[in-house]
C-alpha positions in Angstrom: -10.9 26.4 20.3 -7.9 26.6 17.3 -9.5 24.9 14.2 -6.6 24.7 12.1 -3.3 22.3 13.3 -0.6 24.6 15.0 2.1 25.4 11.9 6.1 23.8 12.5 8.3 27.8 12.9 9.6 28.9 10.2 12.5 31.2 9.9 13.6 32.9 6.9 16.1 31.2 4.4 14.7 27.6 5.8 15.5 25.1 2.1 12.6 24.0 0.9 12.0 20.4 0.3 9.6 18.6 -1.7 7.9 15.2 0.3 7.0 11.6 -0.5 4.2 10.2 1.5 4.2 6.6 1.2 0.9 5.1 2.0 -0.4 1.8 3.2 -3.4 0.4 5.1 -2.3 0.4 8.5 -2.1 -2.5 10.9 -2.8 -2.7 14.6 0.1 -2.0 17.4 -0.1 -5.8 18.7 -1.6 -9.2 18.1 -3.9 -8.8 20.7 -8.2 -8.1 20.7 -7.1 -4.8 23.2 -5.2 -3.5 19.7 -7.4 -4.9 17.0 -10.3 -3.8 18.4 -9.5 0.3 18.0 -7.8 -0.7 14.9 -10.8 -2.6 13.4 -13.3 0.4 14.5 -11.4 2.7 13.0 -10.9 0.5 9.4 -14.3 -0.1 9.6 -15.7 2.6 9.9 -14.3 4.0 6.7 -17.6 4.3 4.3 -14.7 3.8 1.3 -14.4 0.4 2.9 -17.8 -0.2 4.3 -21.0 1.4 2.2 -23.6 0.6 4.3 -26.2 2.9 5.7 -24.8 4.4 8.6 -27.6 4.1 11.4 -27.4 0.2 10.6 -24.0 -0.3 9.7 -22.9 1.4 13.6 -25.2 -1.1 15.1 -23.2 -3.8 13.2 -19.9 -2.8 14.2 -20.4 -1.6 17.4 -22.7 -4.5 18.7 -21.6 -7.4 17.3 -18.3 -7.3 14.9 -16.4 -5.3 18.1 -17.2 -7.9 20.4 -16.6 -10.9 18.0 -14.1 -10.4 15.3 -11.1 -8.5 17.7 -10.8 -11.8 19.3 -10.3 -14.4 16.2 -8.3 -11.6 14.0 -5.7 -11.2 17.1 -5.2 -15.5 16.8 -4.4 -15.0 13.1 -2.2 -11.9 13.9 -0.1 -14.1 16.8 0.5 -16.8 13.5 2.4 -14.4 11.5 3.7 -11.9 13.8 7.5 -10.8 13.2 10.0 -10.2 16.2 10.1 -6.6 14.4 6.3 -6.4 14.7 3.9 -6.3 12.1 4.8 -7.5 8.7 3.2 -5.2 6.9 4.3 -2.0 9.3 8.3 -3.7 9.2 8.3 -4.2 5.4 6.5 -0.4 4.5 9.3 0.7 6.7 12.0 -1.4 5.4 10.6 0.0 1.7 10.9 3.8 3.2 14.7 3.7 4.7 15.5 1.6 0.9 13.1 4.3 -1.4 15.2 7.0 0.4 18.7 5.4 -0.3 17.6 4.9 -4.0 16.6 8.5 -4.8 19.3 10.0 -3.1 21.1 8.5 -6.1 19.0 10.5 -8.7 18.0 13.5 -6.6 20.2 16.3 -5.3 17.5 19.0 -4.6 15.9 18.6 -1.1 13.8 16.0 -0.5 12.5 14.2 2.4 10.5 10.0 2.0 7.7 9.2 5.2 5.4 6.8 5.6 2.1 7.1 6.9 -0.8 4.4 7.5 -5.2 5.1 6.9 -5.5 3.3 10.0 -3.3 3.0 13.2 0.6 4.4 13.5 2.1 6.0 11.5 -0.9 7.7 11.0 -0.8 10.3 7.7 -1.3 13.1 10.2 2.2 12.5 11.6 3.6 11.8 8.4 2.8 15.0 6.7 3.5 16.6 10.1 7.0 15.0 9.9 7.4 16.9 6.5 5.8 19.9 6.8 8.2 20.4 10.0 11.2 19.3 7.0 9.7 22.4 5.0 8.3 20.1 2.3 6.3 22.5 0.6 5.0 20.2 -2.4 4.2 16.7 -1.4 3.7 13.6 -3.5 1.2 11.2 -2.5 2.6 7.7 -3.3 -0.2 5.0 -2.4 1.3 1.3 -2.1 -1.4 0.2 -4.1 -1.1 -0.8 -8.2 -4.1 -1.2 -8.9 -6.6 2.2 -8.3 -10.0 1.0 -5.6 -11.9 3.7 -3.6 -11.6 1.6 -0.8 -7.8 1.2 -0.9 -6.2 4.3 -2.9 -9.4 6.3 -2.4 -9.5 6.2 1.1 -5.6 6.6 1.3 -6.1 10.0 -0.6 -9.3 10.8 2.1 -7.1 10.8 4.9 -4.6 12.7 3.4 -7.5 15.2 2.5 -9.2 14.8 6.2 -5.7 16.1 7.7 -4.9 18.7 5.0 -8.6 20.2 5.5 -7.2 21.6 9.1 -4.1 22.7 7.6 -3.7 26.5 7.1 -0.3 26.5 5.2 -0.8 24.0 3.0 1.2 22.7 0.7 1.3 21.5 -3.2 -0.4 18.2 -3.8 0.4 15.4 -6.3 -1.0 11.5 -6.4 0.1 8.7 -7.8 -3.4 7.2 -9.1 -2.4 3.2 -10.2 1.0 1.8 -11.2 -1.0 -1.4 -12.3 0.7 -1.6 -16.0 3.9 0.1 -15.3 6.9 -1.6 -17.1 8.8 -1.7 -14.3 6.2 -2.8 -11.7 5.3 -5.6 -14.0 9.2 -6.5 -14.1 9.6 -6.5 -11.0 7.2 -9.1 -10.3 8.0 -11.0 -12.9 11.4 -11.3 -11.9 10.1 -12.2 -8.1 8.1 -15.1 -9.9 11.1 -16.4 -11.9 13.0 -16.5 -8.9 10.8 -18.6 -7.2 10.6 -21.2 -9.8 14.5 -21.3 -9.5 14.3 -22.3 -6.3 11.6 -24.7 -6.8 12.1 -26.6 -9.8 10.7 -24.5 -12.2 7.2 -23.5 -13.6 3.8 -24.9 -11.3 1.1 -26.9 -13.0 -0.9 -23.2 -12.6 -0.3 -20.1 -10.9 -2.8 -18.2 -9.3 -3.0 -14.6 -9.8 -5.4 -13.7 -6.4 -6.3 -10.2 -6.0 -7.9 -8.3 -2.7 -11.9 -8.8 -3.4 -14.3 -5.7 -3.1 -18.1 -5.9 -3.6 -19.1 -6.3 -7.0 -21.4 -3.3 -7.1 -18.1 -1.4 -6.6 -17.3 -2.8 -10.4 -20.9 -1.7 -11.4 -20.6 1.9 -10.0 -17.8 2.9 -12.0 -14.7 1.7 -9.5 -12.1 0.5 -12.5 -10.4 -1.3 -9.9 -11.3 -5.3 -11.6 -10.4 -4.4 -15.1 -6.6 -3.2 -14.0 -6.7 -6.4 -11.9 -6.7 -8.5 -15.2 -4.5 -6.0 -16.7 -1.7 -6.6 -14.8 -2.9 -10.5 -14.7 -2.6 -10.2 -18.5 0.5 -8.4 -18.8 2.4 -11.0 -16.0 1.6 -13.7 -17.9 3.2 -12.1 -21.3 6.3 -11.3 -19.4 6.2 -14.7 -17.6 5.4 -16.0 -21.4 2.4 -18.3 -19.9 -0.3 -19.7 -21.9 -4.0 -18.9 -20.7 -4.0 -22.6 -19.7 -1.4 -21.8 -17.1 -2.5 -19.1 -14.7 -5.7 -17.9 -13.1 -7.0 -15.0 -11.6 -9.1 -15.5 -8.5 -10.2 -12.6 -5.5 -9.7 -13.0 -2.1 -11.3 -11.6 1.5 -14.8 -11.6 1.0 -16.6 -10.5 3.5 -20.6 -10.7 4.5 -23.2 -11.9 2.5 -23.3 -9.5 -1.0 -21.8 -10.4 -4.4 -17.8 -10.2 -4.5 -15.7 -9.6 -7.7 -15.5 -13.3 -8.8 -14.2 -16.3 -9.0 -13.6 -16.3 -5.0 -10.0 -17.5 -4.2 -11.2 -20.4 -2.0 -13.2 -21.6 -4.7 -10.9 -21.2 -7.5 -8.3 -23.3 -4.8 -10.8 -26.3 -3.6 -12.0 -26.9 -8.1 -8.1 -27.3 -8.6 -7.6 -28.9 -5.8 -10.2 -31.4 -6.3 -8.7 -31.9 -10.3 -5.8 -33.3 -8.2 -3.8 -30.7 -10.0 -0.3 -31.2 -9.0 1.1 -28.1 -8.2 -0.1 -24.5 -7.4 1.9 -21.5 -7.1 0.1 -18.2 -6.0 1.2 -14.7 -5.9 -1.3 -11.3 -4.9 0.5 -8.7 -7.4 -1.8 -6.1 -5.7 -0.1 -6.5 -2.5 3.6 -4.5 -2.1 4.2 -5.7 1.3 3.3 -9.4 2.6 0.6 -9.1 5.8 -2.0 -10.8 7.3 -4.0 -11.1 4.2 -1.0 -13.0 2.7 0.6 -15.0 5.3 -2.5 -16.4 7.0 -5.1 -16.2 4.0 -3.2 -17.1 1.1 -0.4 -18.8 2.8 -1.3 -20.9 5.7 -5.7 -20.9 5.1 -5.4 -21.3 0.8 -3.5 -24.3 1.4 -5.6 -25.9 3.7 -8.6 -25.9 1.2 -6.5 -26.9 -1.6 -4.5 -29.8 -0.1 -7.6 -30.9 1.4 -9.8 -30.9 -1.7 -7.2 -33.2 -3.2 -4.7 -31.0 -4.6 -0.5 -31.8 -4.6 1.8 -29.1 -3.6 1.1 -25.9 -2.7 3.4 -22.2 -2.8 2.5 -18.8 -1.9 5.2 -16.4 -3.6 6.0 -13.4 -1.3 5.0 -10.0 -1.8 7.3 -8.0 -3.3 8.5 -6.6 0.0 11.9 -5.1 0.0 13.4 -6.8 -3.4 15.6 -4.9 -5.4 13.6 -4.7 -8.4 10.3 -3.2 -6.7 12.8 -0.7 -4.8 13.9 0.2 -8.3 10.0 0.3 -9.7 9.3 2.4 -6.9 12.4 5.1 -7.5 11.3 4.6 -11.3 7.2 5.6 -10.3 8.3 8.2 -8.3 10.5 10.0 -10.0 7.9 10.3 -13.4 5.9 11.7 -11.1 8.1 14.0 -9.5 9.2 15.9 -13.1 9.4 19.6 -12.4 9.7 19.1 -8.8 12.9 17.8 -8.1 16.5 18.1 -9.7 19.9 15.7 -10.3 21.8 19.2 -10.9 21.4 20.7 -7.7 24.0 23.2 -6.7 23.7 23.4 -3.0 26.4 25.9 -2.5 24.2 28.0 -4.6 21.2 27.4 -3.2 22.7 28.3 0.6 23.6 31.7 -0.8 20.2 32.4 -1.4 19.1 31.3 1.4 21.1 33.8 3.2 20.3 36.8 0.9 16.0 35.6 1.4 16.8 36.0 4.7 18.6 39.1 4.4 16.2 40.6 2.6 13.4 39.7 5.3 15.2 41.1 8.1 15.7 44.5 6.0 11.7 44.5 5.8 11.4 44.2 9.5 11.9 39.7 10.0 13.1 38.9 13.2 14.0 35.3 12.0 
């Protein structure tokens, strides 16, 4: 039985490229409990995003969340559901074709952009496959997460690992830890909330900064991830120029019965909402791509509680999706972290030639190819 993954053929004088692996969460192939419930075993199952000990924690999932929760999840899915597909798999994809565009504009060395999901298709193994057959030989990890959590970056960098650990060629590795105080990251959603408050008559009576929630004893074990929450938070609110009076930060998604990062979302929404505050805007910075989470959670379920608790009007502001500005925050992240790998002076004429004489030069040795 072959341990190690077959390697693409390479012939002699192949260019060399280097890679950018775009990473995301995943999503399941259909709103339907047949698609979520693979999808779901396989996200849950991650100890990055579920530490629990594993004899009881398979019991769990296997005998009652698997029977239960594929069900409910597909109903939410079927709410928010594009013609494309996914939201989240039609925006990440959307953001690879644009990414690709933009750094052709910087970048005439080789280079080849792929996306590739933790959980469900694209799955990393076919995205590094896809650019190991390209003859990327140095690969940049690029998680689409700003702010660093094991259980979102962490376990994006993990499946990376798990695929290049049956790899026998394997390439050069760089990651992109957090982007969460990046100039042009913060821009870029600054500019996304501005634009909004164009549209609708200017500045909400608060705006609600809501962040993905992990367990709090992820905060006390050493997992930065809360204090670059409120770091971006912080610096949003300078760009936006907002007084402390004028904007929140809240988590979302908490799930079973332990101690999340606080103040919960749903809280934070029904107190405001039952101050009969007037209007409530909310954006989730830490989300590049709009998806369940957003749409149904934030969206459609935050202003249910709100509204209902008393509260006026309600906004969610989009993720960042395929805007211009995070396209060029993306290019601009990318790029810093690409330094020594890639050139704008390429001379490809140049670099067939040598090509041609590395092949040469095998063949003289004995190559057949």
């Amino acid at each position: 039985m072959r341990y190690y993954s077959p390697e693409p053929k390479y012939r002699h004088g192949d260019q060399l490229k280097v890679g950018i692996l775009l990473a995301n969460l995943g999503t399941p192939e259909a709103p339907t409990s047949a698609a979520l419930r693979p999808y779901l075993k396989q996200f849950l199952s991650d100890t990055r995003v579920v530490e629990v000990p594993r004899v009881i924690w398979w019991f769990i999932l296997n005998c009652v969340i698997l029977w239960t929760r594929p069900k409910k999840s597909a109903a939410k899915y079927a709410q928010v559901w594009m013609k494309e597909g996914s939201p989240l798999l039609v925006h990440a994809q959307k953001q690879t074709q644009l990414l690709r565009g933009f750094l052709a504009q910087k970048i005439k060395s080789p280079f080849a952009v792929e996306l590739g999901m933790s959980y469900g298709n694209p799955s990393m193994q076919s995205a590094l496959k896809k650019l190991k057959a390209a003859h990327c030989d140095r690969i940049l990890v690029f998680p689409l997460y700003p702010q660093y959590a094991a259980s979102s970056t962490g376990s994006a960098l993990d499946a990376v690992f798990r695929v290049l650990l049956k790899t026998r060629n394997q390439p050069a590795i760089r990651s992109i830890r957090h982007y969460h105080n990046h100039p042009e990251y913060i821009s870029a959603l600054a500019q996304s909330v501005q634009k909004h408050w164009k549209i609708n008559g200017g500045k909400p009576t608060k705006l609600v900064m809501s962040f993905h929630g992990v367990p709090k004893f992820h905060l006390m074990s050493g997992d930065p991830y809360h204090c670059q929450c409120h770091k971006t938070a912080r610096l949003l609110a300078e760009k936006l120029e907002l007084s402390k009076d004028e904007f929140t930060v809240a988590f979302q998604s908490r799930f079973g019965k332990q101690e999340w990062l606080k103040p919960y979302l749903a809280s934070t929404l029904e107190e405001l909402g039952k101050a009969k505050i007037a209007r409530v805007d909310v954006i989730c910075p830490g989300f590049s791509s709009d998806c369940l989470e957003t749409l149904e959670e934030i969206a459609i379920e935050g202003k249910e509680i709100f509204t209902h608790a008393g509260g006026g009007a309600y906004h969610y502001i989009p993720a960042l999706n395929e805007n211009d500005a995070w396209i060029h925050a993306m290019t601009a992240i990318a790029l810093e972290n690409l330094q020594g790998w890639v050139s704008g002076e390429w001379d490809n004429a140049q670099a067939k030639k040598d090509a041609a004489l590395t092949k040469l030069r095998a063949q003289a040795l004995g190559a057949k190819e």
